[in-house]
Each structure stands twice: as structure tokens, then as C-alpha cells.
C-alpha positions as MATLAB code, in Angstrom:
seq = 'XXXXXXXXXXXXXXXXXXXXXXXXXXXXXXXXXXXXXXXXXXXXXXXXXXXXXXXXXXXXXXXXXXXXXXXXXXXXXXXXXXXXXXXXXXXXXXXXXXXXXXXXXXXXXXXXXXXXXXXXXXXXXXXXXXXXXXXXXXX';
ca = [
     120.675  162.706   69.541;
     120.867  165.705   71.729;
     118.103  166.618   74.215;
     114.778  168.433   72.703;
     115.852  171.446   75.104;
     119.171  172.169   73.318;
     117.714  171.711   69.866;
     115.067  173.749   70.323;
     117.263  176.485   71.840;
     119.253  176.318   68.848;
     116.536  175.929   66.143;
     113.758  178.621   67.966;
     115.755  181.694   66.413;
     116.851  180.439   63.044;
     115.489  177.604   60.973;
     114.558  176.951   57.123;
     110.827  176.696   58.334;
     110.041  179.807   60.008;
     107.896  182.066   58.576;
     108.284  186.188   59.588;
     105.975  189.288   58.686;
     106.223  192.638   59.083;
     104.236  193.677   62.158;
     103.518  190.185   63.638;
     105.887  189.611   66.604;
     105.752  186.137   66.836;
     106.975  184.173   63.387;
     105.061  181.719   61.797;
     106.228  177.379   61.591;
     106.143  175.812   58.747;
     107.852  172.890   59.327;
     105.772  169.103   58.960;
     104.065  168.073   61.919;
     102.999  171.302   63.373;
      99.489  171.212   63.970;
      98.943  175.368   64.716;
     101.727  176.432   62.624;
     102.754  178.235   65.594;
     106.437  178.666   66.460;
     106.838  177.283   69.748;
     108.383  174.182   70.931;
     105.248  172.404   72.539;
     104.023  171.953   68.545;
     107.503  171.587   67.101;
     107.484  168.590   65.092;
     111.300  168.352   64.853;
     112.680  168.920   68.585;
     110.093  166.203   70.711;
     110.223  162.830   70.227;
     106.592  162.271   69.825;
     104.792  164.957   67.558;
     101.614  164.845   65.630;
     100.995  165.438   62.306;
      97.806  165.975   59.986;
      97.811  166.291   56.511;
      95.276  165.662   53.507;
      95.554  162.175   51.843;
      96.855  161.859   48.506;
      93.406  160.902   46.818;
      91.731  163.965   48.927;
      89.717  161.243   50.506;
      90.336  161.545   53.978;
      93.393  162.597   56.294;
      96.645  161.396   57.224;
      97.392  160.898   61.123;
     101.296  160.808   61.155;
     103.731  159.918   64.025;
     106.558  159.650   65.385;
     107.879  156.400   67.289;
     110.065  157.810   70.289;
     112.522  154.659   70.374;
     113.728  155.409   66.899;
     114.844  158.798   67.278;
     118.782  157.791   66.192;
     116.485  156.242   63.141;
     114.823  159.809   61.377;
     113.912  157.629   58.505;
     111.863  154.638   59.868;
     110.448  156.975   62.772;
     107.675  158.562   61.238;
     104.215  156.216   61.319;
     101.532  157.391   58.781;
      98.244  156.481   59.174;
      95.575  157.271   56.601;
      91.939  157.672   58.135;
      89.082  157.724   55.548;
      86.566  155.716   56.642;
      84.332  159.199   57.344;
      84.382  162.199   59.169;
      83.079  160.992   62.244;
      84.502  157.945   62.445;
      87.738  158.435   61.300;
      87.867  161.541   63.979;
      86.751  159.385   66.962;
      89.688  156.935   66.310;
      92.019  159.758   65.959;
      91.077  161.136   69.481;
      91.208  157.421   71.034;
      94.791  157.461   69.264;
      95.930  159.981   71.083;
      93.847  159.898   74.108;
      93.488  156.656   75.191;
      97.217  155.691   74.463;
      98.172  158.419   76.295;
     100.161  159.870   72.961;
     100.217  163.502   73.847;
      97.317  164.514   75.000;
      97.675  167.856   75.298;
      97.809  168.173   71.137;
      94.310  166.417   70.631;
      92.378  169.251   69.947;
      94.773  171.018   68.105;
      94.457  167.437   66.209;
      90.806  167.128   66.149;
      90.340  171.069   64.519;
      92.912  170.641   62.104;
      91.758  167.211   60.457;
      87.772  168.583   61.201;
      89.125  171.571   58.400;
      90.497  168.822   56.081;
      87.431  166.701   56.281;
      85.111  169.702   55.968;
      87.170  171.055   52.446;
      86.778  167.858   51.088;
      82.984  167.866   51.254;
      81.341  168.744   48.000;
      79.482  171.954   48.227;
      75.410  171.854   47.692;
      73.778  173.061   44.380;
      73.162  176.713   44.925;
      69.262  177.721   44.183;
      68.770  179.404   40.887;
      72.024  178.613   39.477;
      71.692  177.534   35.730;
      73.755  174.253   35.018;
      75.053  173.777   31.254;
      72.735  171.046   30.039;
      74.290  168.242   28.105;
      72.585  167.912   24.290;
];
């Protein structure tokens, strides 16, 4: 495995994940494990050999918190750690942040983190009856 310095220099001009426009100077990431979606190589999730990852759960209840164990970077396969938090919004966000935080698992992406699964959580709320609207009744 070479160091995250030479692969990034190698993968920050051309890769199958970035994502350019016409009049925006910087391109887009789409690669897993990016939490901004930003091109650089602090939220790279292929280069550094711990990244972060949020993503919605399969069942859309929830979010999963993925990983990536540092010791098994010769092992791409087995290094990724999923974690699926659904036990709530609130809870399941306070145990993310302790995740990260408290085990000192880079803390400089926790609220990059926190936003992203806070959007997830939020779109999977169901939205309020609207006043006035007229529901189908069932005859």
C-alpha cells in the first residue's frame, strides 16, 4: 500500500468519481465515504486509512455509520466496518458523535458526520397532514 500522499497526488486530477461542471472550478466527489462530496483529500474516502461514511439503511429506517479499520489496509475487503444506527434520531446521533469523538476516530469529520446523517434522519420523517387537504375516503 503506498502512502495516502502519493495516492492522492495521483487520484486528485483523474478518477472514475469526480464529478465536473461547467463554471464550477472545483469538481465535485462522488466516491463512497465522502461526507461533503467535496473533492479534497481531508474527505477522501479512498486515500486515508480511516474515513467516514454515512449512508441511508436499506429499510430507510435509520443510517449507516461505516468505517474503515486502519490495520487492514493490505485487506480492502474486510476493512470497511458498517454500523447501522436506528434506534432514533437523537439517540442514534449522540452515539455517532461519541464514536468518533470519544475514540478519538477523526475528529475533525464529526460535524460533517453529524449534518449529513441529521439530513438522512430528517427525510425519513413522515411529513404532517397538511390543513384542508381532502383525503380519498375508503367506502
Amino acid at each position: 500500500m503506498v502512502s495516502s500522499d502519493i495516492a492522492w497526488a495521483v487520484i486528485r486530477d483523474n478518477s472514475c468519481f469526480l464529478l465536473k461542471k461547467r463554471g464550477v472550478k472545483k469538481p465535485f466527489s462522488t466516491e463512497p465515504c465522502n461526507l461533503t462530496n467535496k473533492n479534497a483529500m481531508r474527505y477522501n474516502g479512498l486515500v486515508n486509512s480511516k474515513v467516514v461514511g454515512v449512508s441511508p439503511a436499506a429499510d430507510n429506517k435509520g443510517f449507516v455509520l461505516t468505517t474503515k479499520r486502519a490495520k487492514l489496509a493490505h485487506r480492502p475487503g474486510k476493512a470497511m466496518c458498517a454500523t447501522i444506527m436506528k434506534a432514533g434520531a437523537g439517540r442514534s446521533l449522540h452515539k455517532m458523535k461519541s464514536a468518533l469523538v470519544k475514540q478519538r476516530y477523526r475528529k475533525d469529520l464529526t460535524k460533517a458526520a453529524l449534518r449529513r446523517a441529521a439530513a438522512i434522519s430528517r427525510s425519513q420523517k413522515a411529513l404532517p397532514a397538511r390543513k384542508g387537504s381532502k383525503v380519498a375516503k375508503k367506502e
